[in-house]
C-alpha beads as a LAMMPS data file, in Angstrom:
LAMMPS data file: protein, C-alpha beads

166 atoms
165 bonds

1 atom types
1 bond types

-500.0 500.0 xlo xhi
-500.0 500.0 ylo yhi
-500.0 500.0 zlo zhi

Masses

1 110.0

Atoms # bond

1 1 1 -452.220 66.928 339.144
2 1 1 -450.052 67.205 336.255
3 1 1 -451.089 65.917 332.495
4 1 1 -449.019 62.704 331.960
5 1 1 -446.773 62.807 328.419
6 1 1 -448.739 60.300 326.222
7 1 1 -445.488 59.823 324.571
8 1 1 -442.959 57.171 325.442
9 1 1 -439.256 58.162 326.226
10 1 1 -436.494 55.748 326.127
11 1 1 -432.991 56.587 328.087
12 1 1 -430.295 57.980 325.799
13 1 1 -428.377 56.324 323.482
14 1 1 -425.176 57.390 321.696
15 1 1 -427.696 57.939 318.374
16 1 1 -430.190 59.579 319.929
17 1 1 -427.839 62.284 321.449
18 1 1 -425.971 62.602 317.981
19 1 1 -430.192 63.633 316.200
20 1 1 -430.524 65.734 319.075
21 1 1 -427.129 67.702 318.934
22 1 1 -427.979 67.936 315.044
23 1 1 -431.438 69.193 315.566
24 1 1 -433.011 66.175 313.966
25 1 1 -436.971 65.728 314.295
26 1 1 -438.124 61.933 315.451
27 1 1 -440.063 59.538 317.405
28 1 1 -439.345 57.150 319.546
29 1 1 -440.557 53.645 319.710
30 1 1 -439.995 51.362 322.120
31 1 1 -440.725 47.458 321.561
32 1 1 -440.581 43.887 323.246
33 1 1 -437.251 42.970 321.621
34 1 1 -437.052 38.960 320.916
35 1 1 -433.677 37.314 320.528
36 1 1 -433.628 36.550 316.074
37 1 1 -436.932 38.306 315.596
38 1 1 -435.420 41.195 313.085
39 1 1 -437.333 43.609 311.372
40 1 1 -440.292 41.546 311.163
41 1 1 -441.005 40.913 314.833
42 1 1 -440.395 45.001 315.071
43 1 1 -442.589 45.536 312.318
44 1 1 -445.663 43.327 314.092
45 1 1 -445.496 44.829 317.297
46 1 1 -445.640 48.598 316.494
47 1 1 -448.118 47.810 313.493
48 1 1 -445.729 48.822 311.098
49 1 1 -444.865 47.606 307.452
50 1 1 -441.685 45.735 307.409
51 1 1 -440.425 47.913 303.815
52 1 1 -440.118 51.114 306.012
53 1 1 -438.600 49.627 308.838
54 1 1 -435.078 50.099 307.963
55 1 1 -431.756 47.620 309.377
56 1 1 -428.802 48.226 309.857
57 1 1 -425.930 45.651 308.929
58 1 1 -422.078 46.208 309.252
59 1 1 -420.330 44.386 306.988
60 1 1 -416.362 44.403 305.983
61 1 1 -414.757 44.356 302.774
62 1 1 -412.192 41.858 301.250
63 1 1 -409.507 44.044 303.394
64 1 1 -411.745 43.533 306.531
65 1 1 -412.422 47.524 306.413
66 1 1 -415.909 48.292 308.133
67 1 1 -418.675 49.314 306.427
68 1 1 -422.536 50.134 307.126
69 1 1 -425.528 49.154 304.772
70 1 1 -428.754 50.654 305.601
71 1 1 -431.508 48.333 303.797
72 1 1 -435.317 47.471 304.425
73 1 1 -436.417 45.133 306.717
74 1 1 -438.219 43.359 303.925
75 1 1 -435.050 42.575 301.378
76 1 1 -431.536 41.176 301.706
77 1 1 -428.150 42.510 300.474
78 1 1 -426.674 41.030 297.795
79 1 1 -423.133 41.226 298.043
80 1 1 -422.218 40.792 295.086
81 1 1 -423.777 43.864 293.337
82 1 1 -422.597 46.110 296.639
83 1 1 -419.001 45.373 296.276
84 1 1 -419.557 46.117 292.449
85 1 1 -420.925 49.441 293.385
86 1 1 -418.684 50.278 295.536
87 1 1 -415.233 49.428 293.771
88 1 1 -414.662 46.135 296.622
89 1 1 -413.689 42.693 295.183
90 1 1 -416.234 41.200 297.920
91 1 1 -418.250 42.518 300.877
92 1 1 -419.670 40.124 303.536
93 1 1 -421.049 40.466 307.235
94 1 1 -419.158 40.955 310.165
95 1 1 -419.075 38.374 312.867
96 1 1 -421.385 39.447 315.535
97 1 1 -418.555 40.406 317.822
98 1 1 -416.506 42.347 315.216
99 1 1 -419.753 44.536 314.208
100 1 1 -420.176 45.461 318.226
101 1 1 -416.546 46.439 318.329
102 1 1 -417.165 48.406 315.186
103 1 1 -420.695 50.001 315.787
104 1 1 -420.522 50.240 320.021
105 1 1 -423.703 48.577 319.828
106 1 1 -424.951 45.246 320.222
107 1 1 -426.395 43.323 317.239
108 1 1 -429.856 43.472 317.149
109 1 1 -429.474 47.236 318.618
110 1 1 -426.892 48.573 316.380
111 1 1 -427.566 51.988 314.700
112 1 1 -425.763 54.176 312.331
113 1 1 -426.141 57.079 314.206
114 1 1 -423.409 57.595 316.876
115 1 1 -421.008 54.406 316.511
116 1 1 -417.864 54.235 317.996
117 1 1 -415.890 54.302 314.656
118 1 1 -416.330 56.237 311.910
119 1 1 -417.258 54.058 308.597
120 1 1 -419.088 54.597 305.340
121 1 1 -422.539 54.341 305.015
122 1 1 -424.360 52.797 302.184
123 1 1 -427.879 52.826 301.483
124 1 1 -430.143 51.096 299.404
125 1 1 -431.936 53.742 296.844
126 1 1 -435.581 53.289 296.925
127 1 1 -435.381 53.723 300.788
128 1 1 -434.423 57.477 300.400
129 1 1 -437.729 57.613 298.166
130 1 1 -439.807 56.455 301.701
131 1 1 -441.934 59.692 303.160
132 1 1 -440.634 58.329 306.713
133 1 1 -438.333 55.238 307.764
134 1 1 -438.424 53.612 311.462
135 1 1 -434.256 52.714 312.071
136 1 1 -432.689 51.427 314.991
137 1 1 -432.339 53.763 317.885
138 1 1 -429.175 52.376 319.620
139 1 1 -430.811 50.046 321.530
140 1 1 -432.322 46.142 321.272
141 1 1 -436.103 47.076 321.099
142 1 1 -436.126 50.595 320.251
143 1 1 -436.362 52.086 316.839
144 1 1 -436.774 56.327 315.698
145 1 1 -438.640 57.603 313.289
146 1 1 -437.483 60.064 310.518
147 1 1 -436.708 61.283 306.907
148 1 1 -434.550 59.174 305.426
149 1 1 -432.987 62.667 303.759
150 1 1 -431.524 62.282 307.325
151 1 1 -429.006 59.398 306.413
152 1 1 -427.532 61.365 303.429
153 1 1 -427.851 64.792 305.226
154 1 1 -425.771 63.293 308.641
155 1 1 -423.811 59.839 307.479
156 1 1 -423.170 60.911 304.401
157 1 1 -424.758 57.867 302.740
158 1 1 -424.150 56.516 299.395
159 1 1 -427.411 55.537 297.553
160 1 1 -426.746 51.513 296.404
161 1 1 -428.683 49.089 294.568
162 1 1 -428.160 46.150 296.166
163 1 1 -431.786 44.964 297.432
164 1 1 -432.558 41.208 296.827
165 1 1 -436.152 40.124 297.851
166 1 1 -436.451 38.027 301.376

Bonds

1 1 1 2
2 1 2 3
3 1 3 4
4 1 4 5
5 1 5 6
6 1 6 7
7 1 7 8
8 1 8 9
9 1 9 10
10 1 10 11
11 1 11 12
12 1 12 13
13 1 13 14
14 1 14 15
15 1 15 16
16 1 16 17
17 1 17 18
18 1 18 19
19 1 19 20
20 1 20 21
21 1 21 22
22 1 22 23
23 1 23 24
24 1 24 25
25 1 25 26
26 1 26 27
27 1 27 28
28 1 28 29
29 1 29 30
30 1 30 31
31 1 31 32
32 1 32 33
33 1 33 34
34 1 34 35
35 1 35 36
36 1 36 37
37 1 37 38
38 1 38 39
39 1 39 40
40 1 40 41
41 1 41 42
42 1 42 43
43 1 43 44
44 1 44 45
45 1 45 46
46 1 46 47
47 1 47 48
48 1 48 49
49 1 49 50
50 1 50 51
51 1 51 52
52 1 52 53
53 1 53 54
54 1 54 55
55 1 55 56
56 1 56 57
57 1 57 58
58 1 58 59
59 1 59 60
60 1 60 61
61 1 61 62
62 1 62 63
63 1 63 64
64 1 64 65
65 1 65 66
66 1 66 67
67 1 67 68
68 1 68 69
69 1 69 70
70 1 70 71
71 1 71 72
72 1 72 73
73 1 73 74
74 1 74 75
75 1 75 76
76 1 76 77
77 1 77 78
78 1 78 79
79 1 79 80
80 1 80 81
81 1 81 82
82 1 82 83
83 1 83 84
84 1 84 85
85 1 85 86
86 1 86 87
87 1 87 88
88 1 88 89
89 1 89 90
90 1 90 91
91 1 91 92
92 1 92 93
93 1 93 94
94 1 94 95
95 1 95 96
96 1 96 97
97 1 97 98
98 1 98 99
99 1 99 100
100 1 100 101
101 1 101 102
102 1 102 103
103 1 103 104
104 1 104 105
105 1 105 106
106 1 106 107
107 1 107 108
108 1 108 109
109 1 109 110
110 1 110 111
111 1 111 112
112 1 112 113
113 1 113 114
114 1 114 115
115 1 115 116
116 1 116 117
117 1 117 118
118 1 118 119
119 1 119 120
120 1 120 121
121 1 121 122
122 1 122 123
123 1 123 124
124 1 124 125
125 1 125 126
126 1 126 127
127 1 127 128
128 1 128 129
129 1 129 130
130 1 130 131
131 1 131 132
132 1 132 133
133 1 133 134
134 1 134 135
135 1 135 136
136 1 136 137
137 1 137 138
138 1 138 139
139 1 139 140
140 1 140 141
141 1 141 142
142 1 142 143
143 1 143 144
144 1 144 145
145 1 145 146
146 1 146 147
147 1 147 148
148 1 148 149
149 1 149 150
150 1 150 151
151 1 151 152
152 1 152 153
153 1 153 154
154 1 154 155
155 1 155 156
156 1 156 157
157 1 157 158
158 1 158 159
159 1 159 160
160 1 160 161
161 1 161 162
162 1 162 163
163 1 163 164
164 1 164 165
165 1 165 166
């Protein structure tokens, strides 16, 4: 009889075939996704803390151009000192069905790896100064783990500061 994998594999998704065609090293991890349970709920079930666990939010700027903000799970953007860092008169959050058209992903399973459209990729600092970050994998209930390096390295993300605490 054959050793069974201990480790859990989840289908692909459009982000977990762009870290593989790049070479990238992560993990996957699969949870009980829960309708408005965010980062938190993520967090509890795979005994994580909620500052590494990393979202993903597409948000637009005042000329409704898409843009992604990679932040902890733990803080909120402010808007305000985004679009000042970035050179927008104002930033806000997509409606739900404007960031799937975006991102190809649902909200609440929306990655920045592998989205249908091409868009520029902020990040908030102190996250690139995390040894590892758990980020959504493409999918509602799945996150990967890697280096943050990763987001700079493959999105080209801009380090922000733009954390508020939640």
């Amino acid at each position: 009889m054959a050793k069974k994998d201990k480790t859990v594999h989840v289908s692909e998704t459009p982000a977990t075939q762009m870290l593989r065609a790049h070479g990238v090293e992560f993990t996957e991890h699969p949870y009980d996704y829960v309708e408005h349970g965010g980062s938190a709920e993520s967090a509890r079930q795979l005994g994580l803390d909620e500052h590494m666990v990393v979202k993903t939010l597409v948000m637009q700027d005042q000329d409704a151009r898409p843009l992604i903000v990679l932040m902890h799970g733990d803080r909120k953007v402010s808007t305000k000192n985004l679009a000042r860092q970035i050179g927008a008169k104002s930033v806000e959050p997509c409606r739900p069905e404007v960031a799937n058209r975006h991102s190809g992903y649902l909200v609440g399973g929306t990655s920045p790896f592998g989205t249908r459209r091409e868009m520029p990729v902020f990040i908030e600092e102190s996250i690139l100064q995390l040894p590892r970050i758990a980020i959504n994998g493409g999918r509602r209930g799945f996150l990967v783990q890697l280096d943050p390096q990763v987001c700079v390295q493959l999105l080209g993300a801009r380090p922000v500061r733009c954390a508020l605490a939640e």
